[in-house]
C-alpha positions as CSV (number, residue, x, y, z in Angstrom):
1,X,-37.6,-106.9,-78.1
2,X,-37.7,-110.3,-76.6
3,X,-35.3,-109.2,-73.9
4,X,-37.4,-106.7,-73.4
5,X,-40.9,-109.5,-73.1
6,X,-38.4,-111.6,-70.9
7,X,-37.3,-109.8,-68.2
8,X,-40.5,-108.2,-66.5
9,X,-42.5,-109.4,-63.3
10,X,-40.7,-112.9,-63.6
11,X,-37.2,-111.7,-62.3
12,X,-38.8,-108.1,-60.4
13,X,-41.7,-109.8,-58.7
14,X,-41.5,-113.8,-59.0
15,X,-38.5,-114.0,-57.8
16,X,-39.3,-113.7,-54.3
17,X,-42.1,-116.6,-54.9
18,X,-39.1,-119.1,-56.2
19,X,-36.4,-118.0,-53.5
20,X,-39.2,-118.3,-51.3
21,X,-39.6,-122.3,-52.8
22,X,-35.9,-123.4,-52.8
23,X,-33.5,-120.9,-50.9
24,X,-30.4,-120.0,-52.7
25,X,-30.8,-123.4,-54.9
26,X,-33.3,-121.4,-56.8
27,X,-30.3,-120.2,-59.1
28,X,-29.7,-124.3,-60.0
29,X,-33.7,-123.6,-61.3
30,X,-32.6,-120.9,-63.4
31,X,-29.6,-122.2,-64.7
32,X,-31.4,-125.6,-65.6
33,X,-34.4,-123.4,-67.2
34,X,-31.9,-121.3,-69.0
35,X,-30.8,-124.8,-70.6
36,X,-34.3,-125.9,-71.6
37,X,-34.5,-122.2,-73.3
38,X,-31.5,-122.8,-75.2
39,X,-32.4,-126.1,-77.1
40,X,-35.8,-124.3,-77.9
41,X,-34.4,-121.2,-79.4
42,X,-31.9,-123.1,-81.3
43,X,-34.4,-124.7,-83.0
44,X,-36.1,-121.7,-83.9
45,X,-32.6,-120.5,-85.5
46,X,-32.3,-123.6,-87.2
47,X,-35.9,-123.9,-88.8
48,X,-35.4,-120.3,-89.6
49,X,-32.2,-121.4,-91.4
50,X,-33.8,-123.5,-93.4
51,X,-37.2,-122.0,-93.9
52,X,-36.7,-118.1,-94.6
53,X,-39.9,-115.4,-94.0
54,X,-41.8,-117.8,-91.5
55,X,-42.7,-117.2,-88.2
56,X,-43.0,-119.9,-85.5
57,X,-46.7,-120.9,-86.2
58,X,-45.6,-121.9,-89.7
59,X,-42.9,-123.7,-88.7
60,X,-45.3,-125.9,-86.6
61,X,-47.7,-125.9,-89.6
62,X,-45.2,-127.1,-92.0
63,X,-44.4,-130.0,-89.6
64,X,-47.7,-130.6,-88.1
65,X,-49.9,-129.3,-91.1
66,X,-52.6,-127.3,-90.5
67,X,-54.8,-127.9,-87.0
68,X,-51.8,-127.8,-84.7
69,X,-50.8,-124.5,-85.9
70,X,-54.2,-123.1,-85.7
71,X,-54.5,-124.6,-82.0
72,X,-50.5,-122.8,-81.3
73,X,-51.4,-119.7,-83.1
74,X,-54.2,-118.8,-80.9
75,X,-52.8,-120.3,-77.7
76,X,-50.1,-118.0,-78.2
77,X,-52.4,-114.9,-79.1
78,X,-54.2,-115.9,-76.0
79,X,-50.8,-116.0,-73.8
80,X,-49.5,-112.9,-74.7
81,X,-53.0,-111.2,-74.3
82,X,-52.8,-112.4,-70.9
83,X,-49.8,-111.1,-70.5
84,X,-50.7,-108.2,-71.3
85,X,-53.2,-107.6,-68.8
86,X,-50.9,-108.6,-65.7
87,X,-48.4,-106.3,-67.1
88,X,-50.3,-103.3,-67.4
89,X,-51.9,-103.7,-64.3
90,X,-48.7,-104.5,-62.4
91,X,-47.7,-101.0,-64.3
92,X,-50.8,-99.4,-62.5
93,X,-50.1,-101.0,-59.0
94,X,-46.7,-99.5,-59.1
95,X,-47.8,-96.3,-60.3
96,X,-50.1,-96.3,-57.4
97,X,-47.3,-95.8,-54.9
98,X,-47.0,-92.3,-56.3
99,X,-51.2,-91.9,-56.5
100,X,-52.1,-93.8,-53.6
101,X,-55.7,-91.6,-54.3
102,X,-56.2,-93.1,-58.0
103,X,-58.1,-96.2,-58.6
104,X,-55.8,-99.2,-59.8
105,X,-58.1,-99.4,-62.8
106,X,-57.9,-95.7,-63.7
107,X,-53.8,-96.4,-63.5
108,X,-53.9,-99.9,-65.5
109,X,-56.1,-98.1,-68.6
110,X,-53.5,-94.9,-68.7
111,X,-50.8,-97.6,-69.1
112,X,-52.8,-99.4,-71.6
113,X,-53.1,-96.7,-73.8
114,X,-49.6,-95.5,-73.7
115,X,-48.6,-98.7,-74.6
116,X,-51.2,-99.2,-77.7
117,X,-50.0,-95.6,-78.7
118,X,-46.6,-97.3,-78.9
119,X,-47.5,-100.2,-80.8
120,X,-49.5,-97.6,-83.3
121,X,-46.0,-96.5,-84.2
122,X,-44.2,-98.3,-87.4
123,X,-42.3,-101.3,-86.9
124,X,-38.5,-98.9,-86.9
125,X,-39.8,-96.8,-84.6
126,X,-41.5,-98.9,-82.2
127,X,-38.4,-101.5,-82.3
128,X,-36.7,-98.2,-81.2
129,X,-38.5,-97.1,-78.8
130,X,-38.5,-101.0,-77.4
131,X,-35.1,-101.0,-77.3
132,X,-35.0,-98.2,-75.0
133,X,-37.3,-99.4,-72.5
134,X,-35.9,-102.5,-72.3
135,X,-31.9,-100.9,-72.5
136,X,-33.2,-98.8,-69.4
137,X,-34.3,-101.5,-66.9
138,X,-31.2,-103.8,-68.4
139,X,-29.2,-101.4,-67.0
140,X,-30.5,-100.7,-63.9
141,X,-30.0,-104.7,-63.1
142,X,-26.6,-104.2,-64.2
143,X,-26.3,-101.5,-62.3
144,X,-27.9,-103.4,-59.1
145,X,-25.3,-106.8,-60.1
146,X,-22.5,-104.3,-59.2
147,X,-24.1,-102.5,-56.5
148,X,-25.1,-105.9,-55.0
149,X,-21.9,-107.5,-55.2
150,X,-20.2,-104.1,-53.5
151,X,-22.2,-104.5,-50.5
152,X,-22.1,-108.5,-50.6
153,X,-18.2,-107.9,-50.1
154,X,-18.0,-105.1,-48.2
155,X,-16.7,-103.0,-51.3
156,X,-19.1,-100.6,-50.5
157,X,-20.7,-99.7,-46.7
158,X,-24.1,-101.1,-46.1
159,X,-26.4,-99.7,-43.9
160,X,-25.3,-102.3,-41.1
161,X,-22.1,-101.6,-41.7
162,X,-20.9,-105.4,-41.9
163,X,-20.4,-107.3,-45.2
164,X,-22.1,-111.0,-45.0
165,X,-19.9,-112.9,-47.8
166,X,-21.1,-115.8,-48.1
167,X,-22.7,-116.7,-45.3
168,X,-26.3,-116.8,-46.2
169,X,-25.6,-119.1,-49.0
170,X,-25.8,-121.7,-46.2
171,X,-27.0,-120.7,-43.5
172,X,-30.8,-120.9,-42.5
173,X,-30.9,-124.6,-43.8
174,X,-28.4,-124.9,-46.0
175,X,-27.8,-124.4,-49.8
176,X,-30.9,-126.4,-50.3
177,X,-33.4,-126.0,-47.4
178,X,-35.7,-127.3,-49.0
179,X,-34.4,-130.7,-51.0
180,X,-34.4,-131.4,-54.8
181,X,-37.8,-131.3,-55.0
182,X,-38.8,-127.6,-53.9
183,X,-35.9,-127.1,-57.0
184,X,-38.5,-128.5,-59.6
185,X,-41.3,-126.7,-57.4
186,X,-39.7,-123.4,-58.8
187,X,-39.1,-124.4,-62.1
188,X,-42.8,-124.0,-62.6
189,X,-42.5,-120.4,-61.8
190,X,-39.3,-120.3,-63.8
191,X,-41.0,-121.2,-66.7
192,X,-43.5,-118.0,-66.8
193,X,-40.2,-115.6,-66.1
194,X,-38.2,-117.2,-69.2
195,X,-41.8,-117.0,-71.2
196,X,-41.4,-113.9,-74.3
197,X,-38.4,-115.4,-75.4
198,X,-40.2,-117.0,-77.8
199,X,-40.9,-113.8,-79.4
200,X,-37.7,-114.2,-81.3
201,X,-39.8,-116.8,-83.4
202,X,-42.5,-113.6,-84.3
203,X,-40.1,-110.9,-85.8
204,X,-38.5,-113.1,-88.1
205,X,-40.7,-112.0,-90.9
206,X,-40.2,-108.4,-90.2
207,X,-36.2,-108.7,-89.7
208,X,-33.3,-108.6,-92.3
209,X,-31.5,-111.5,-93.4
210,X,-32.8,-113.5,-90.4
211,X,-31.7,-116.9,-91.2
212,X,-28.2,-115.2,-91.2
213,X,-28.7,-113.1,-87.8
214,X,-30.5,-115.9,-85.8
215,X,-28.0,-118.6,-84.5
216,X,-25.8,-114.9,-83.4
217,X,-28.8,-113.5,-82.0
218,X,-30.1,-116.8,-79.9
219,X,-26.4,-117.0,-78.9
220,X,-25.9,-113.9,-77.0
221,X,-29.7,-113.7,-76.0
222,X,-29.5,-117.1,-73.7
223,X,-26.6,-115.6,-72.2
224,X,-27.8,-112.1,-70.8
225,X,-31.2,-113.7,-70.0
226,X,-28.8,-116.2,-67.7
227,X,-26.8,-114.0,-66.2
228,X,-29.7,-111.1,-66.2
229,X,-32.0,-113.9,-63.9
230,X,-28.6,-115.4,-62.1
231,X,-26.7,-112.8,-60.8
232,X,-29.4,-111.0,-59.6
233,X,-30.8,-114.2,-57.6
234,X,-27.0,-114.4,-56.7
235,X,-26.6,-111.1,-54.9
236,X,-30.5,-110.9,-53.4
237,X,-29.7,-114.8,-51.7
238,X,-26.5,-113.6,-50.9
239,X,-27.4,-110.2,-48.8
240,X,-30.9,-111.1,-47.7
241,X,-31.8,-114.3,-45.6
242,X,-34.0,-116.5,-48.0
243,X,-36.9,-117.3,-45.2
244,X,-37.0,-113.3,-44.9
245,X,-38.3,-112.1,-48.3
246,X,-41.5,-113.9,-47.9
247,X,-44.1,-111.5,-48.4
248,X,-42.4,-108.7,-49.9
249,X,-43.4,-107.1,-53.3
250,X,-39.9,-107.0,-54.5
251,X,-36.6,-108.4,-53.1
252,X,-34.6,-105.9,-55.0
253,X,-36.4,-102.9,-52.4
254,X,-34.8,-105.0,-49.8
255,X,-31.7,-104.9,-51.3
256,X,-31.5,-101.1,-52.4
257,X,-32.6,-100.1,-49.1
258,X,-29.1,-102.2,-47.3
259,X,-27.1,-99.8,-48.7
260,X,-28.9,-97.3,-47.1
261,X,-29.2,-94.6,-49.8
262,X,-32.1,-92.3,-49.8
263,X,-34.6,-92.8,-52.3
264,X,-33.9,-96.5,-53.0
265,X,-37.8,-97.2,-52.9
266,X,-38.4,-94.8,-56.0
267,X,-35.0,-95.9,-57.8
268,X,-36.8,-99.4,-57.8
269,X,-40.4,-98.6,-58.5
270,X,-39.3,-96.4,-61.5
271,X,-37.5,-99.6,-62.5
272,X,-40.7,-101.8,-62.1
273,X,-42.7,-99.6,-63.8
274,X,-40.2,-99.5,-67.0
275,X,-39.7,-103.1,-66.5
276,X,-43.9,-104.2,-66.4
277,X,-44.1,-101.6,-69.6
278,X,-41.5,-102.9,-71.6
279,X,-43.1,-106.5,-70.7
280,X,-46.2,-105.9,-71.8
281,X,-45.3,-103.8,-75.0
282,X,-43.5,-106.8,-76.6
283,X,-46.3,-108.7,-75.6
284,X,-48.8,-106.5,-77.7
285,X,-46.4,-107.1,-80.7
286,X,-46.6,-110.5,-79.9
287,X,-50.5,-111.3,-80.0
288,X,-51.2,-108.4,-82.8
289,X,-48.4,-110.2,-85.5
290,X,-49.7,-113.5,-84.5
291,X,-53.3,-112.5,-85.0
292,X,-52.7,-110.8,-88.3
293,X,-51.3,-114.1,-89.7
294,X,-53.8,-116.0,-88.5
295,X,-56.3,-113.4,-90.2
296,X,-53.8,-113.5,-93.7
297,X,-54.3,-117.9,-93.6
298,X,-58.2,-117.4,-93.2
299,X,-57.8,-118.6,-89.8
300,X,-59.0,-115.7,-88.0
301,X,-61.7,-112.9,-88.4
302,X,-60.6,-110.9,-91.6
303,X,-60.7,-107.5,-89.7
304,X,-57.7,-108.8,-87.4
305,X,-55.5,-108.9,-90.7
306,X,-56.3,-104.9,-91.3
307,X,-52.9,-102.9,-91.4
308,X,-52.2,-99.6,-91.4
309,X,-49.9,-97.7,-94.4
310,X,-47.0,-98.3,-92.2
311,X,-47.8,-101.9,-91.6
312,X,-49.1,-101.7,-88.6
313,X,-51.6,-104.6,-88.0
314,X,-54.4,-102.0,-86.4
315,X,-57.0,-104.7,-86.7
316,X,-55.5,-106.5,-84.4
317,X,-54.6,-104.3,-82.0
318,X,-57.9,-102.9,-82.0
319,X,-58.9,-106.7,-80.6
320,X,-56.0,-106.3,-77.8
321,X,-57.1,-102.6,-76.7
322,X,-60.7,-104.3,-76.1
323,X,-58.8,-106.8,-74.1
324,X,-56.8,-104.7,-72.3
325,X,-60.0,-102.3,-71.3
326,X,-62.0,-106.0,-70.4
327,X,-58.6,-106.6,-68.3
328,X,-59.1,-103.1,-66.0
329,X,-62.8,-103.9,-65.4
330,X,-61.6,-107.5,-63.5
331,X,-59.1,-105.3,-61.8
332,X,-61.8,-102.7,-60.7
333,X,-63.4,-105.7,-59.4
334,X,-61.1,-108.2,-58.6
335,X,-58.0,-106.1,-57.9
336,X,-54.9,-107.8,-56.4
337,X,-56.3,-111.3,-57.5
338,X,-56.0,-111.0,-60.5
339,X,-52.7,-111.8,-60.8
340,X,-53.4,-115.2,-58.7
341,X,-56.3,-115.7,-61.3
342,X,-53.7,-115.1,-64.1
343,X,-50.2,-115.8,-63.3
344,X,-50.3,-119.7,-63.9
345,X,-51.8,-118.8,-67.2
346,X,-48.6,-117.6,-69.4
347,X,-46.7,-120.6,-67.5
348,X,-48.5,-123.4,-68.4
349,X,-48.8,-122.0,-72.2
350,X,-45.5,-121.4,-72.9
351,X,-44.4,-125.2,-71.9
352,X,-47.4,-126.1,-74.9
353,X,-45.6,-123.0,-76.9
354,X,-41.8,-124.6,-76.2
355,X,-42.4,-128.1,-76.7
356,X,-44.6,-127.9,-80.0
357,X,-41.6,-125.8,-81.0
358,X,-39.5,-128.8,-80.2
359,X,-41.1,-131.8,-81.6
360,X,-41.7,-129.5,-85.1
361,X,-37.8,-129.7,-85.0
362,X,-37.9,-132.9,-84.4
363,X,-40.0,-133.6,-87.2
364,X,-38.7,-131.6,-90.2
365,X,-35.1,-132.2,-89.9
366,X,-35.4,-135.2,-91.9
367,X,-36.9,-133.9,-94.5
368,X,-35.1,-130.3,-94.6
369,X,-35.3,-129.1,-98.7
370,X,-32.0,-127.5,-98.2
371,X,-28.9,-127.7,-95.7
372,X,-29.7,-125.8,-92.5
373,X,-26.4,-123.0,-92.0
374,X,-27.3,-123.4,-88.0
375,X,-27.6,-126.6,-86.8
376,X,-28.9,-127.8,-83.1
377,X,-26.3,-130.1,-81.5
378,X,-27.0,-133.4,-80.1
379,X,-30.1,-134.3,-82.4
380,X,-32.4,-136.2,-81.8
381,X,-31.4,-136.9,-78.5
382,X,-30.7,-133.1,-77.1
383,X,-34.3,-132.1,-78.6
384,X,-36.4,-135.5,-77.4
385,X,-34.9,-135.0,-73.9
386,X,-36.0,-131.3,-73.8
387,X,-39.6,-132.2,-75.2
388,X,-40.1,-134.9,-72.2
389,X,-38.7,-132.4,-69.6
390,X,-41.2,-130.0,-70.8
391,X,-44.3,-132.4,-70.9
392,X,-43.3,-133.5,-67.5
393,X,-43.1,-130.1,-65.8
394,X,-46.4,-129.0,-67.8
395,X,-48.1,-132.3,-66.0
396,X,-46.5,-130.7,-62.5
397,X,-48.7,-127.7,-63.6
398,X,-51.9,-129.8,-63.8
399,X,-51.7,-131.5,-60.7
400,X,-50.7,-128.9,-58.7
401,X,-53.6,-127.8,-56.4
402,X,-52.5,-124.1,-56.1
403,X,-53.2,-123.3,-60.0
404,X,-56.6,-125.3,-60.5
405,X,-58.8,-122.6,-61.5
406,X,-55.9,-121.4,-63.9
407,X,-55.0,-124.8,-65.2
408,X,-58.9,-125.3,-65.3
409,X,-58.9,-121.8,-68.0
410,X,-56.0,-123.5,-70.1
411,X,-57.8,-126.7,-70.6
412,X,-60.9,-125.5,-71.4
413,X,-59.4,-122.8,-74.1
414,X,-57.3,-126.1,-75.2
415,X,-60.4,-128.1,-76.1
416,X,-62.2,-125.2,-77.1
417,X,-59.9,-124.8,-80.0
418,X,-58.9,-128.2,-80.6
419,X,-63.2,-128.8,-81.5
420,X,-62.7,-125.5,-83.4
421,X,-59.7,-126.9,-85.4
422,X,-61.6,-130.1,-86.1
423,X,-64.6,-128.1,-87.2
424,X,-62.7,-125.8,-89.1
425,X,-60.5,-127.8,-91.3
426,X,-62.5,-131.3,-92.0
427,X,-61.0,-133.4,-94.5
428,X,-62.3,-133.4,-97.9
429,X,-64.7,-136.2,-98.6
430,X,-63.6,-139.0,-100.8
């Protein structure tokens, strides 16, 4: 399911935006992201080894007591509602190329409620039905790796008939057109497409034996999410120019349409729609289990803690169904700028998500009550470094003019609840 949350509009959408920042040195951006990922769900699978049936927010609670978490638990709830909303509006901008006559708002609320019917579902059957939508689009970017590399090396004919090899690795300015710098630029980007991830931290209280399956699990998922962003960035820098995909809703179109098959511009939409659906259905899981224990700790509304017979927090996802119907009135109004108004959002969030993560590890492995069967390597020193890479490319975030109105959002929600968390848990008197 968090494969399924990870690999959405960051890889089918964004990655034009970061090829468009670095040229081919964009994959040094992934690589080096897909390295920050890894401390940060190593720590997750350690905490979880030593601190069974909790969820992320509890693990930041135990080390942080009780206002951080509150702060994290909402700011989480209110990234993956987010989330949401560019999803299933991305779902009904793609859809549009078939119904070019139906409002984008009509589209975005017929995804919505497909994907709230799906989350209605109990937890076996919507993990299944998750791991289908997620299986699908996984394999159509396996499928485009080996398509890609075909026609990279003349394996299979293109539509120009000649293979390029390597040549656009360095041509049009080099590896690195852009110097180091434009290589942190897209890290900022980076950071929303490796955002969901996380999610691994949510089902932990729903899964079997998860202090035993996690350090497997985080294994193997940091390495398809590498090679699943990688090789894809590989093959579309390798058979496309990088100053030509400026622009263009998706470099894999571009891509599909070189090998000059018929067809290739529904192959990928279908593939963006699954992708953007998948996306946004982990993301509902996401916000409704982190809304229902808030609601169980008294630190949200009791009606968000309601569940169905099959455990299905409905309270909730009644909340994210309002959400997702307030989302397709700003698209009836704002339409394609929403996702400028958004996009910086989940990005910015996740670095607060990922480093509080961090510095909770940090924090409790002193004082762990029993030996952790995972261990992170390198501590403290591994961790530490991770937290200040973090901070530092959330402080690129701030300053950067482009995302001021979104940055703007962030910080206000961020002293909104931190005055809330005061409020709410004052200290006893004396």
């Amino acid at each position: 399911m968090a494969m399924g949350g990870v690999i959405g509009t960051g890889i089918f959408k964004g990655s034009a935006e970061t090829i468009g920042l670095a040229g081919p040195a964009v994959v040094l951006t992934y690589l080096f992201g897909g390295l920050l990922l890894l401390v940060v769900m190593g720590a997750i699978a350690e905490l979880a080894s030593v601190y069974p049936n909790r969820n992320m927010k509890e693990f930041i609670r135990q080390a942080f007591g009780p206002r951080p978490a509150f702060i994290v638990g909402w700011l989480y709830a209110f990234l993956m509602l987010s989330v949401c909303v560019i999803e299933v509006t991305a779902a009904g901008s793609f859809l549009q190329y078939w119904m070019p006559g139906v409002p984008l708002w009509v589209l975005s609320l017929a995804s919505a409620a497909l994907i709230l019917g799906i989350n209605r579902m109990s937890v076996e059957s919507f993990g299944e039905t998750e791991f289908w939508l997620a299986g699908i689009k996984i394999a159509m970017i396996v499928v485009f790796i080996i398509l890609g590399a075909g026609l990279l090396f003349g394996l299979i004919p293109g539509a120009t008939g000649e293979a390029p090899g390597l040549t656009n690795y360095t041509a049009h300015g080099g590896f690195m057109p852009n110097g180091w710098l434009s290589v942190f630029s897209a890290l900022l980007v980076v950071m929303f497409s490796y955002g969901g991830s996380e999610l691994i931290g949510m089902t932990l209280t729903e899964a079997k034996d998860a202090e035993k399956v996690m350090p497997r699990v985080v294994k193997s998922f940091i390495l398809r999410v590498v090679l699943f962003y990688s090789l894809p960035i590989l093959v579309i820098c390798g058979l496309i120019p990088w100053n030509q995909l400026a622009g263009q809703n998706s470099p894999f179109v571009q891509v599909l349409e070189a090998t000059g098959l018929s067809g290739a511009a529904h192959i990928i939409n279908f593939i963006l729609v699954i992708a953007v659906l998948s996306a946004a259905n982990s993301s509902i899981y996401g916000a409704t289990r982190m809304l229902h224990s808030m609601a169980s700790a008294g630190e949200a509304p009791k009606a968000l803690g309601m569940t169905t017979a099959k455990g299905v927090p409905v309270g909730s996802l009644r909340l994210c169904a309002a959400v997702l119907v307030l989302g397709a009135v700003i698209a009836y109004v704002a339409e394609d700028n929403l996702f400028a108004i958004l996009l910086a959002v989940p990005g910015f969030v996740v670095l607060v998500v990922w480093l509080s993560i961090c510095l909770a590890q940090l924090k409790l492995r002193p004082q762990y009550p029993t030996k952790p069967t995972f261990r992170i390597w390198g501590y403290p020193y591994i961790t530490g470094t991770t937290a200040v890479i973090l901070a530092v490319i959330a402080a690129g975030f701030v300053i950067d003019p482009q995302n001021r109105f979104s940055i703007g959002v962030c910080v206000g929600v961020l002293v909104l609840l931190t005055v809330w968390s005061i409020l709410k848990f004052k200290k006893p008197a004396a």
